[in-house]
C-alpha positions in Angstrom: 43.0 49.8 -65.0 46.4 48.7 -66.5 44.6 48.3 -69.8 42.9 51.4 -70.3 46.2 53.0 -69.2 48.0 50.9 -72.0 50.2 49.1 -69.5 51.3 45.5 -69.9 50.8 43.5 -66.8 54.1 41.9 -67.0 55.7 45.4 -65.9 53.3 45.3 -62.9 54.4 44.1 -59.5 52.1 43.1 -56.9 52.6 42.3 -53.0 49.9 40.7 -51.1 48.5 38.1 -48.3 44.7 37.5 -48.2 41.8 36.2 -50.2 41.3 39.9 -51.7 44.7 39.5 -53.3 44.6 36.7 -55.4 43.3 38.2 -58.6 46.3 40.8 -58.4 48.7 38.0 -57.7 47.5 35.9 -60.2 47.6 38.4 -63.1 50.3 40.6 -61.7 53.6 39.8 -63.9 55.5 39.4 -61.1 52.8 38.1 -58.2 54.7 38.2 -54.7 53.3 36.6 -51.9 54.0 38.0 -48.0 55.8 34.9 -45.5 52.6 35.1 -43.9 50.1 34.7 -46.5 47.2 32.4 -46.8 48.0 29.1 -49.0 45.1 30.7 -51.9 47.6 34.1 -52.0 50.9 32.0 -51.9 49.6 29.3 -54.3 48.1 32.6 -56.7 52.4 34.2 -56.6 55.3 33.8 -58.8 57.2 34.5 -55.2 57.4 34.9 -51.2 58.8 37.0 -49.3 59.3 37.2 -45.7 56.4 37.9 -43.6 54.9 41.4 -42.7 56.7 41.4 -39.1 60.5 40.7 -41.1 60.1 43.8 -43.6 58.7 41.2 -46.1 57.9 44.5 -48.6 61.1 45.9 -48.3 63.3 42.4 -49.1 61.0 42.4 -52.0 61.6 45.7 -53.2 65.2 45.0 -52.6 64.6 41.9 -55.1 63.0 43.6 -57.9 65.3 46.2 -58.1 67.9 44.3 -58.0 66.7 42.2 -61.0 66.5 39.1 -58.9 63.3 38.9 -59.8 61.1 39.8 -63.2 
């Protein structure tokens, strides 16, 4: 979708946890794994965040737009 939509993947961000997930993480430019992922997702991420019960989207969020991380 990001490429018929002339979007580069390094300006795309992507969150996940599970087997579903990998693919986005993997090709995501910036591939953030949940504290609570399973090893395929975390292994598949540039970075984790805390898990889903310790506002793990939010203290990403916080991250990127704090240009901690690209």
């Amino acid at each position: 979708i990001a490429q018929r939509h002339d979007i580069d993947t390094a300006a795309i961000a992507a969150i996940g946890d599970e087997i579903n997930d990998v693919a986005m993480l993997r090709n995501a430019g910036c591939g953030i794994a949940m504290g609570n992922a399973i090893e395929p997702a975390r292994e598949a991420a540039r970075y984790h965040t805390r898990g889903h019960d310790e506002d793990g989207v939010a203290y990403a969020i916080e991250r990127l737009l704090d240009g901690q991380w690209v």
